[in-house]
C-alpha positions, 0 to 999 in steps of 0.5 A, spaced: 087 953 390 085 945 390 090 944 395 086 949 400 080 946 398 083 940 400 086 942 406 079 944 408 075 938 407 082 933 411 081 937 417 075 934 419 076 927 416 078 923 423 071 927 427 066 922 425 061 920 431 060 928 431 055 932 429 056 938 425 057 944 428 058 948 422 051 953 422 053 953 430 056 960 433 058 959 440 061 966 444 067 965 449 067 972 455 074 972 457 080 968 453 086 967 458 087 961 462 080 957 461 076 961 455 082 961 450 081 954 450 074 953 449 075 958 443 080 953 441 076 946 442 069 950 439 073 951 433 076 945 433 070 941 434 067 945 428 063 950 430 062 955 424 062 962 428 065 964 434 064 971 438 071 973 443 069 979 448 075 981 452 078 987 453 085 985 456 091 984 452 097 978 452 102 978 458 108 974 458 104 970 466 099 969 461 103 964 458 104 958 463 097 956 461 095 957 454 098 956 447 099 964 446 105 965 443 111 970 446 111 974 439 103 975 441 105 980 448 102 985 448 097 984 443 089 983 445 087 976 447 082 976 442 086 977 436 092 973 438 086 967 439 084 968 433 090 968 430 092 961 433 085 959 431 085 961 424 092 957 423 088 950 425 080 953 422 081 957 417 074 956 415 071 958 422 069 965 422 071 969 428 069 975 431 073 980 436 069 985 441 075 989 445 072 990 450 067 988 457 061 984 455 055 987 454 048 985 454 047 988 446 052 983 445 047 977 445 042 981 442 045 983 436 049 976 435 044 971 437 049 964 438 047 957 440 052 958 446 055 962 451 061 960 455 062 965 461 070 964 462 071 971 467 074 971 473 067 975 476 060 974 477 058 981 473 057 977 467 054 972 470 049 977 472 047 980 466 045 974 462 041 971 468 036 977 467 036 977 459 036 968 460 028 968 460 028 972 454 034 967 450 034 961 453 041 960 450 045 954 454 050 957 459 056 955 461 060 959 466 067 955 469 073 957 472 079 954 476 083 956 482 090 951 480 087 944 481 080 946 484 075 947 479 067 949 478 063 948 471 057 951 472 051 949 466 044 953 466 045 954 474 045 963 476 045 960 483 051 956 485 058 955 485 064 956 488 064 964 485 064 969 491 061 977 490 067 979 487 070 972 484 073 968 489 079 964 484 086 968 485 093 968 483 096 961 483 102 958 479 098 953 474 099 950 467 095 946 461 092 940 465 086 944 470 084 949 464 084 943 458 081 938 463 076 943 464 074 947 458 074 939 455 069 938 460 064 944 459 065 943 451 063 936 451 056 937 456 054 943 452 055 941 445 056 933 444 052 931 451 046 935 453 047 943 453 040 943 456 039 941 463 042 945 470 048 943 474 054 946 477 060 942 479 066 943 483 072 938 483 079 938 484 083 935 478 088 931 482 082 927 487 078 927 481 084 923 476 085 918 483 078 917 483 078 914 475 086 910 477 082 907 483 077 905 479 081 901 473 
């Protein structure tokens, strides 16, 4: 027993300059290619309480771009995340909803995030109408192979479309680890408060950095 306790503690030894996240709860929609990362970065930056909601199960294309593993097809995403979380975080307290979002969910679990990683505007909609009431910091990203939106606090803008405007392209880790990186840091650590949408190619923007060093 005094091992895991100390297992526990040597976890966060090398995170200092960071707050506690530990009484934060965070909700990820949609764990595929940008949401399970997010869920991964939440729970390893600290944060106490994650909510997943997706009602997909694992399959073998999924795989390129996350770290679900082989013996998980066939799973729901949800489960198999919270597997993969509970072998890092085993302190962090996940909750698994198998099924499309809905607004009763903010209502009945009221988190000090949202994270919207779903290839439409449909949830995006919804929280716009219940925003007002929550004032839940809101961060909606997506990807399209190394073409990137991340839009924070902002029901407006962005590269969405009606219907979801990012496609089928052959991807990897790099655009959704950069990406979910980048949505976590501005919620959590930066500023979870002000309104912006960015979009961006992982490629011109990695150029931009080297030109500048």
């Amino acid at each position: 027993m005094d091992s895991i306790v100390n297992n526990l503690t040597e976890l966060y030894d090398r995170q200092s300059g960071i707050d506690d996240f530990a009484l934060k709860s965070a909700m990820v929609i949609g764990c595929g290619g940008i949401g399970s990362w997010i869920a991964i970065d939440l729970a390893l930056i600290g944060v106490g309480t994650i909510i997943l909601i997706d009602p997909d199960k694992l399959e073998s294309s999924n795989l390129n771009r996350t770290l679900y593993r082989m013996d998980q097809v066939g799973k729901f995403k949800t489960l198999a995340l919270k597997e993969l979380i509970n072998e890092r975080r085993p302190d962090t307290i996940i909750i698994t909803i198998e099924d499309l979002f809905q607004n009763q969910y903010l209502k009945k679990y009221k988190v000090d995030y949202i994270f919207d990683a779903t290839d439409s505007l449909a949830t995006r909609r919804m929280i716009s109408k219940m925003q007002f009431e929550t004032e839940t910091p809101y961060c909606k990203i997506g990807y399209d192979g190394f073409n990137a939106t991340l839009s924070q606090n902002d029901f407006e803008s962005g590269r969405w479309g009606d219907d979801g405007s990012y496609t089928v392209v052959p991807s990897f880790f790099g655009t959704p680890q950069i990406l979910s990186a980048l949505a976590v840091i501005e919620m959590l650590i930066v500023d979870g408060d002000y309104s912006t949408t960015v979009n961006f190619n992982v490629k011109k923007l990695l150029n931009k950095i080297k030109d500048k060093l």
